[in-house]
Biopython code that builds the backbone (N, CA, C, O; Angstrom):
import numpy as np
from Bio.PDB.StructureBuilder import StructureBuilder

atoms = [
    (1, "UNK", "N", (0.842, -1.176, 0.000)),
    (1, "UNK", "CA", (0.000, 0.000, 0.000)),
    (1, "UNK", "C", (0.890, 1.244, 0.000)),
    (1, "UNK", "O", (1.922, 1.345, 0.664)),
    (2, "UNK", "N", (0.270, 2.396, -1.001)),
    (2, "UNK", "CA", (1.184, 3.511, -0.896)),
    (2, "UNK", "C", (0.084, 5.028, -0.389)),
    (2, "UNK", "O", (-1.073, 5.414, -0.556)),
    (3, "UNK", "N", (1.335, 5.470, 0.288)),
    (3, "UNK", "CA", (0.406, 6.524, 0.684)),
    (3, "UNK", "C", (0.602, 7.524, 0.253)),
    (3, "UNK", "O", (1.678, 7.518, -0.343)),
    (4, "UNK", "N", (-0.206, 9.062, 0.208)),
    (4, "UNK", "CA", (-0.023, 10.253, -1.109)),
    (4, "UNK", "C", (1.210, 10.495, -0.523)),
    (4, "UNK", "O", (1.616, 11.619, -0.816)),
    (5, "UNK", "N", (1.711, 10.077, -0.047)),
    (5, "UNK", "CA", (2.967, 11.373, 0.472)),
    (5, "UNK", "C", (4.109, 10.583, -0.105)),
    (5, "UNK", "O", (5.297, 10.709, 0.189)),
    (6, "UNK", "N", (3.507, 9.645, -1.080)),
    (6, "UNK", "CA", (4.827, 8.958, -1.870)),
    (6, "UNK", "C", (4.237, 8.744, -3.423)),
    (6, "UNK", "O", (3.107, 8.430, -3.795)),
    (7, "UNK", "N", (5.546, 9.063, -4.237)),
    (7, "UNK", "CA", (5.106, 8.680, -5.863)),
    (7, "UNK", "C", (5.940, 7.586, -6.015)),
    (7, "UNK", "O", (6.826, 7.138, -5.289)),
    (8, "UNK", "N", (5.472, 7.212, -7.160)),
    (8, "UNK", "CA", (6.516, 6.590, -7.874)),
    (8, "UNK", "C", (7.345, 6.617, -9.183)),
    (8, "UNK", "O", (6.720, 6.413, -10.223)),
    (9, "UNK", "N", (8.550, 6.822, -9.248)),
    (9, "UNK", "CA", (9.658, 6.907, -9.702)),
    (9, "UNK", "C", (9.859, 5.961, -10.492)),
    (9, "UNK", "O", (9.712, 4.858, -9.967)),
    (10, "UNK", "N", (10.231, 5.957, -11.909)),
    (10, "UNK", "CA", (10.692, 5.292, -12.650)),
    (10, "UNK", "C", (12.579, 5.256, -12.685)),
    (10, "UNK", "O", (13.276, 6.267, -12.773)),
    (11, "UNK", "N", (12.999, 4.101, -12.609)),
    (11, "UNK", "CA", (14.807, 4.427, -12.423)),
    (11, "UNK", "C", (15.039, 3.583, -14.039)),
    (11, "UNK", "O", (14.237, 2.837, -14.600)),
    (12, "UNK", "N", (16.678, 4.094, -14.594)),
    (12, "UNK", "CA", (17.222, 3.305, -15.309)),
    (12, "UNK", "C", (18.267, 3.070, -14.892)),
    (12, "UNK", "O", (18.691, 3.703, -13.925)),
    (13, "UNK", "N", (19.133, 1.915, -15.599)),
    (13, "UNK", "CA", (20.130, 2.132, -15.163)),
    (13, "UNK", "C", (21.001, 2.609, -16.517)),
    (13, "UNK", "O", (20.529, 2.670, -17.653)),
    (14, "UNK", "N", (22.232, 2.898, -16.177)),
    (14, "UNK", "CA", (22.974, 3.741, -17.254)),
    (14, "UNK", "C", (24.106, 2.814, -17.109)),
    (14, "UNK", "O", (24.593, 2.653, -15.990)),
    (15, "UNK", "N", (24.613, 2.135, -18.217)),
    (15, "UNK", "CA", (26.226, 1.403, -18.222)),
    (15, "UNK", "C", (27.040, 2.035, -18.978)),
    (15, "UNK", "O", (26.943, 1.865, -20.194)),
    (16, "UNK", "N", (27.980, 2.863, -18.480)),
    (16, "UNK", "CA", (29.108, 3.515, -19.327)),
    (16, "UNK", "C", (29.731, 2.523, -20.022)),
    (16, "UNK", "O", (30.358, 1.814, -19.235)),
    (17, "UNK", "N", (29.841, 2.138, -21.227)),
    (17, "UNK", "CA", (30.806, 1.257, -21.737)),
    (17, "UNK", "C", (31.965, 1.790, -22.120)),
    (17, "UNK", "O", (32.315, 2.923, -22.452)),
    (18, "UNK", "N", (32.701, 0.354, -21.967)),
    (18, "UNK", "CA", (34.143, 0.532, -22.209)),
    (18, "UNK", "C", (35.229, 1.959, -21.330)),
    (18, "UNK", "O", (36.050, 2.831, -21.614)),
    (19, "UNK", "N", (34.582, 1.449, -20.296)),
    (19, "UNK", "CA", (35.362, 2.713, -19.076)),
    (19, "UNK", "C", (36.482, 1.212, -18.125)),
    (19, "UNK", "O", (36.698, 1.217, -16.913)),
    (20, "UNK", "N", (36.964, 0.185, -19.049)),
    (20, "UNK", "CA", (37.456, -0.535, -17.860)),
    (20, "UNK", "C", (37.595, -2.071, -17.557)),
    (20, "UNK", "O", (36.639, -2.538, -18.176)),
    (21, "UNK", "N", (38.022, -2.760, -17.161)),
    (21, "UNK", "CA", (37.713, -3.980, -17.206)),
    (21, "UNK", "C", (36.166, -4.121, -16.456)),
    (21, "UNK", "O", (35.512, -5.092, -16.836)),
    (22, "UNK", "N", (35.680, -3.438, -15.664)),
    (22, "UNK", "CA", (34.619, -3.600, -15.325)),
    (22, "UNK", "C", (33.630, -2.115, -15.423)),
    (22, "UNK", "O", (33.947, -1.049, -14.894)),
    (23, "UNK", "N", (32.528, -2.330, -16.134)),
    (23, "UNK", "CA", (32.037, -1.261, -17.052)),
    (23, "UNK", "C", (30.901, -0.368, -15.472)),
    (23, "UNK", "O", (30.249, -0.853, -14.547)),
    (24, "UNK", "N", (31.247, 1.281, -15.984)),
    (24, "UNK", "CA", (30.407, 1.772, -14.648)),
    (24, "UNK", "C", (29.123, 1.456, -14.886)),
    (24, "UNK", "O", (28.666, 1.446, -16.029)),
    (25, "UNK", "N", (28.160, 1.059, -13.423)),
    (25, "UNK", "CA", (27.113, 1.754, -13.846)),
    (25, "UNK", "C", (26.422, 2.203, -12.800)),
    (25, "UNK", "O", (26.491, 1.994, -11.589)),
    (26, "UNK", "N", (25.669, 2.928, -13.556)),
    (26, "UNK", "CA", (24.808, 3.557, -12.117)),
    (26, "UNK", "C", (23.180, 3.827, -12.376)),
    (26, "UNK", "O", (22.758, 3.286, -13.398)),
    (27, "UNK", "N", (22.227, 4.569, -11.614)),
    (27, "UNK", "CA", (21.189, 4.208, -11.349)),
    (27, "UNK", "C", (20.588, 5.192, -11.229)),
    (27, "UNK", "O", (20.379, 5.472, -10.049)),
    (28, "UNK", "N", (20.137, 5.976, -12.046)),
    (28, "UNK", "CA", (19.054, 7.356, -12.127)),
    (28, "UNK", "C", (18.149, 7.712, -12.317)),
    (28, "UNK", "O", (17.797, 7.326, -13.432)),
    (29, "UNK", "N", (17.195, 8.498, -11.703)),
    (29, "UNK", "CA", (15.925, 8.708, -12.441)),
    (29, "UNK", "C", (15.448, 8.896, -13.604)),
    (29, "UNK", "O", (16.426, 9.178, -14.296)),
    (30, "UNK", "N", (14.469, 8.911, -14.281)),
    (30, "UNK", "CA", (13.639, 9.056, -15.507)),
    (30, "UNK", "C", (14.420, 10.463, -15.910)),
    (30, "UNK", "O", (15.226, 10.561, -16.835)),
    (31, "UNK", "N", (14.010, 11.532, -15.018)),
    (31, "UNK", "CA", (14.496, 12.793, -15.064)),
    (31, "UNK", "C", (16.005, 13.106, -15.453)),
    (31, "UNK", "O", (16.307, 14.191, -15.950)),
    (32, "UNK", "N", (16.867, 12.186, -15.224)),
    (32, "UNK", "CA", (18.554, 12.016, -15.207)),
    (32, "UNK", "C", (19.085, 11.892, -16.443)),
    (32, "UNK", "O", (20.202, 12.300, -16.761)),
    (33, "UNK", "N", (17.819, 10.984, -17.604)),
    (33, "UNK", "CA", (18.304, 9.821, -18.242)),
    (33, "UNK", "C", (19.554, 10.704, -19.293)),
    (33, "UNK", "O", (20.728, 10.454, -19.565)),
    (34, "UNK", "N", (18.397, 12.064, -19.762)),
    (34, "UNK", "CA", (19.257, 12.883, -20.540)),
    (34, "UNK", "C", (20.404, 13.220, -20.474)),
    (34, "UNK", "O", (21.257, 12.934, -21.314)),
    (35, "UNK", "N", (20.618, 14.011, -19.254)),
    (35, "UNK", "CA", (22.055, 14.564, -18.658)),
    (35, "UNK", "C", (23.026, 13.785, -18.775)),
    (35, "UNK", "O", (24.095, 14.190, -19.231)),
    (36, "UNK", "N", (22.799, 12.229, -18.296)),
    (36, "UNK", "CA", (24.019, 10.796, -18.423)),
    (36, "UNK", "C", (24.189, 10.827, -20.082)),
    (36, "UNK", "O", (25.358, 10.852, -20.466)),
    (37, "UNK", "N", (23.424, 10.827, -20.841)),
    (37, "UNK", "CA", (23.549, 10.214, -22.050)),
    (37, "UNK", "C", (24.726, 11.790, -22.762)),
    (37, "UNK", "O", (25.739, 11.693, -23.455)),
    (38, "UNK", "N", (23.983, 13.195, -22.177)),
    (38, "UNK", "CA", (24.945, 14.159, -23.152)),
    (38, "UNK", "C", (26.386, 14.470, -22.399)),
    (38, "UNK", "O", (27.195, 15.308, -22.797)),
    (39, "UNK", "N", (26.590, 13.395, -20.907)),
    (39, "UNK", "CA", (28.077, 13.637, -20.448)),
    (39, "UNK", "C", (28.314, 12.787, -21.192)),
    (39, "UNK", "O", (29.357, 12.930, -21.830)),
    (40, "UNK", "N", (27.555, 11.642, -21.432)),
    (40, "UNK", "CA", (28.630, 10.513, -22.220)),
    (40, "UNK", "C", (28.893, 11.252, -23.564)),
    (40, "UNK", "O", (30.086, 11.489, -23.754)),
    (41, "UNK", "N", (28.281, 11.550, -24.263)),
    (41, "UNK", "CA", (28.857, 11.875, -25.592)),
    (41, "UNK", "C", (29.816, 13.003, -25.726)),
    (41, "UNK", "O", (30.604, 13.145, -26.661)),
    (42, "UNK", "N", (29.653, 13.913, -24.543)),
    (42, "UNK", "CA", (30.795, 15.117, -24.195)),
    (42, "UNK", "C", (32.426, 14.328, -23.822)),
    (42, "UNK", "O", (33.603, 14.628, -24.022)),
    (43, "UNK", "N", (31.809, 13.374, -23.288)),
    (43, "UNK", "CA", (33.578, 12.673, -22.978)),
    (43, "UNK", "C", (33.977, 11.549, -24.072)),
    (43, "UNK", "O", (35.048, 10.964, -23.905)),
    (44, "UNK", "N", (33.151, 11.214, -25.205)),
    (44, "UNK", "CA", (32.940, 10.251, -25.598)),
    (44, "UNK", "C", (32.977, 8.765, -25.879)),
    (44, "UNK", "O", (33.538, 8.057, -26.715)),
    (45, "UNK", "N", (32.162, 8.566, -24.857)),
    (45, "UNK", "CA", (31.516, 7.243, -24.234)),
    (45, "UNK", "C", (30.547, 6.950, -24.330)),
    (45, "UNK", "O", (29.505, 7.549, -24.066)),
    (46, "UNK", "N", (30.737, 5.941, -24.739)),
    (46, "UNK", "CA", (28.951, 4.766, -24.970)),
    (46, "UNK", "C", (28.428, 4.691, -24.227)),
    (46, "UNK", "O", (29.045, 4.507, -23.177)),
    (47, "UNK", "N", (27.025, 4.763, -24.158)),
    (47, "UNK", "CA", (26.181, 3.845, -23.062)),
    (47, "UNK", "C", (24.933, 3.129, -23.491)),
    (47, "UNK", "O", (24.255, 3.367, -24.490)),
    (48, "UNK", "N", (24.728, 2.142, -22.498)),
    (48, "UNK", "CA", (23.917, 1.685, -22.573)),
    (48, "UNK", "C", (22.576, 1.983, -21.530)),
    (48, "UNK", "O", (23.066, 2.349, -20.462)),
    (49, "UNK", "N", (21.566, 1.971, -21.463)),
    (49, "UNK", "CA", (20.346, 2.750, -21.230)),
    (49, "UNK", "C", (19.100, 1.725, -21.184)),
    (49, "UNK", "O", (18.496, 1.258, -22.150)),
    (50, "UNK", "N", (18.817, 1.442, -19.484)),
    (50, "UNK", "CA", (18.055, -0.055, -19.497)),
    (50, "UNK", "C", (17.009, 0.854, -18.318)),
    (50, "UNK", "O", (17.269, 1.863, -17.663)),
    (51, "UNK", "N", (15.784, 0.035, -18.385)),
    (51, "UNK", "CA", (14.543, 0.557, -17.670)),
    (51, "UNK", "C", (14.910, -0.655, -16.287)),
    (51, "UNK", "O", (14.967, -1.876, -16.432)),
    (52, "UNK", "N", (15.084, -0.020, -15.209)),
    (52, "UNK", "CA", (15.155, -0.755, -14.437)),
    (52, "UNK", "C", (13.408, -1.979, -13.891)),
    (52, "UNK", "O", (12.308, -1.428, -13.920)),
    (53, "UNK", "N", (13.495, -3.263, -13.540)),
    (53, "UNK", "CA", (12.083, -3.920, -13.981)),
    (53, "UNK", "C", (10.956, -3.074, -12.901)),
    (53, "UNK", "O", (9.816, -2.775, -13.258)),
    (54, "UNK", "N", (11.506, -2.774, -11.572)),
    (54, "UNK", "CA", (10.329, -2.015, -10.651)),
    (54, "UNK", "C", (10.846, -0.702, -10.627)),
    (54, "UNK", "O", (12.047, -0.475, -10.485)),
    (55, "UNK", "N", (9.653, 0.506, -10.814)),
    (55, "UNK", "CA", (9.741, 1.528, -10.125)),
    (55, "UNK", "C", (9.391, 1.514, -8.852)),
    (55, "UNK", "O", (8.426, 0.904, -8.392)),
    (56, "UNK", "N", (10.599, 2.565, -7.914)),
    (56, "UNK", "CA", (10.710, 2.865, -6.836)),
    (56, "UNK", "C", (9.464, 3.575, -5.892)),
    (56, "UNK", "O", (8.656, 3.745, -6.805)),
    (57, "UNK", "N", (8.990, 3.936, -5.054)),
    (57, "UNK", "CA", (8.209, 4.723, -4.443)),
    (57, "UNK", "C", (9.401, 5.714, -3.640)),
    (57, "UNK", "O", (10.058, 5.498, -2.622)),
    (58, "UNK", "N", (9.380, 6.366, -4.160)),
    (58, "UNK", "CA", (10.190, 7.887, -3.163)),
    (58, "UNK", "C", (9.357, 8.466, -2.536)),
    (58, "UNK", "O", (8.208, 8.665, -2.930)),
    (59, "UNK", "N", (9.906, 8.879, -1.278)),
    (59, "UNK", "CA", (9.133, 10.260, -0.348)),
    (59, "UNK", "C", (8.821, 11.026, -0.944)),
    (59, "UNK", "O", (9.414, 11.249, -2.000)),
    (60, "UNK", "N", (7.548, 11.922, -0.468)),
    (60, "UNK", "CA", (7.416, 13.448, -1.272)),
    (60, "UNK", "C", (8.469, 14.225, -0.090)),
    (60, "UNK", "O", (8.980, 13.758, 0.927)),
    (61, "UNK", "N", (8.543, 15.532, -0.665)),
    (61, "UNK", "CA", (9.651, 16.186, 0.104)),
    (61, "UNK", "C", (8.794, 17.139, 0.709)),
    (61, "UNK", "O", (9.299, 18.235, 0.954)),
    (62, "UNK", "N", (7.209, 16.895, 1.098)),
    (62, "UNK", "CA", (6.461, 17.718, 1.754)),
    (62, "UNK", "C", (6.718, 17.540, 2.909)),
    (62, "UNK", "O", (7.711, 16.813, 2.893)),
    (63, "UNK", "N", (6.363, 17.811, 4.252)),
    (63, "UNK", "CA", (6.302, 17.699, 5.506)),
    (63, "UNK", "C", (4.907, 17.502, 5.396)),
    (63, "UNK", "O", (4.121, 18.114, 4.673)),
    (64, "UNK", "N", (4.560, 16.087, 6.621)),
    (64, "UNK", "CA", (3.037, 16.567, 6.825)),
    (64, "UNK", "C", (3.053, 17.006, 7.914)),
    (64, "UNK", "O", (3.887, 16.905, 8.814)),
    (65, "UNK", "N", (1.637, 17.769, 7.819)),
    (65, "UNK", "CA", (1.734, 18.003, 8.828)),
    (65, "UNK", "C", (1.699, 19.790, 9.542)),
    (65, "UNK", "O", (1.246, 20.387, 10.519)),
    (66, "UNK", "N", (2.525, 20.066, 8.263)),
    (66, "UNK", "CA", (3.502, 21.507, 8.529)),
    (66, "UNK", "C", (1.855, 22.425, 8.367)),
    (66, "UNK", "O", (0.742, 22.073, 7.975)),
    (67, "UNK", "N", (2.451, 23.790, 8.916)),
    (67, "UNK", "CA", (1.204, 24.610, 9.377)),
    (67, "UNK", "C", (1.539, 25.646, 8.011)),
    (67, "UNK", "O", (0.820, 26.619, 7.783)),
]
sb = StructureBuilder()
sb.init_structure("model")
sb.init_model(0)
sb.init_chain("A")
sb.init_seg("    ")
for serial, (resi, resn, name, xyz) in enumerate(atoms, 1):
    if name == "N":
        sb.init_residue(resn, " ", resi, " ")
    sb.init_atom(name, np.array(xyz, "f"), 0.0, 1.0, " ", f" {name:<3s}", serial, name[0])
structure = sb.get_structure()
């Protein structure tokens, strides 16, 4: 059960290729996806770009409560 004071978040993950014997990766929001993809091409590096299978439920950053 979710309650309003939480959404849910879609994550991907991002694999820098060819940064290594073992390739980075990391884990960003929907909102992120862009920014990763135009550092990679600014440094120029591949990536790969996968929908992670569950979206997350994040906090809202409201307070309840607050007056």
């Amino acid at each position: 059960m979710t309650s309003r004071s939480q959404r849910v978040v879609q994550l991907y993950e991002i694999t820098y290729l060819e940064t290594g014997p073992e390739p980075e990766v990391r884990t960003v929001e929907a909102c992120e996806v862009a920014a990763a993809i135009e550092y990679a091409g600014e440094h120029g590096m591949q990536v790969r770009v996968r929908p992670c299978r569950r979206p997350v439920a994040k906090p809202s950053t409201k307070e309840e409560g607050a007056s």
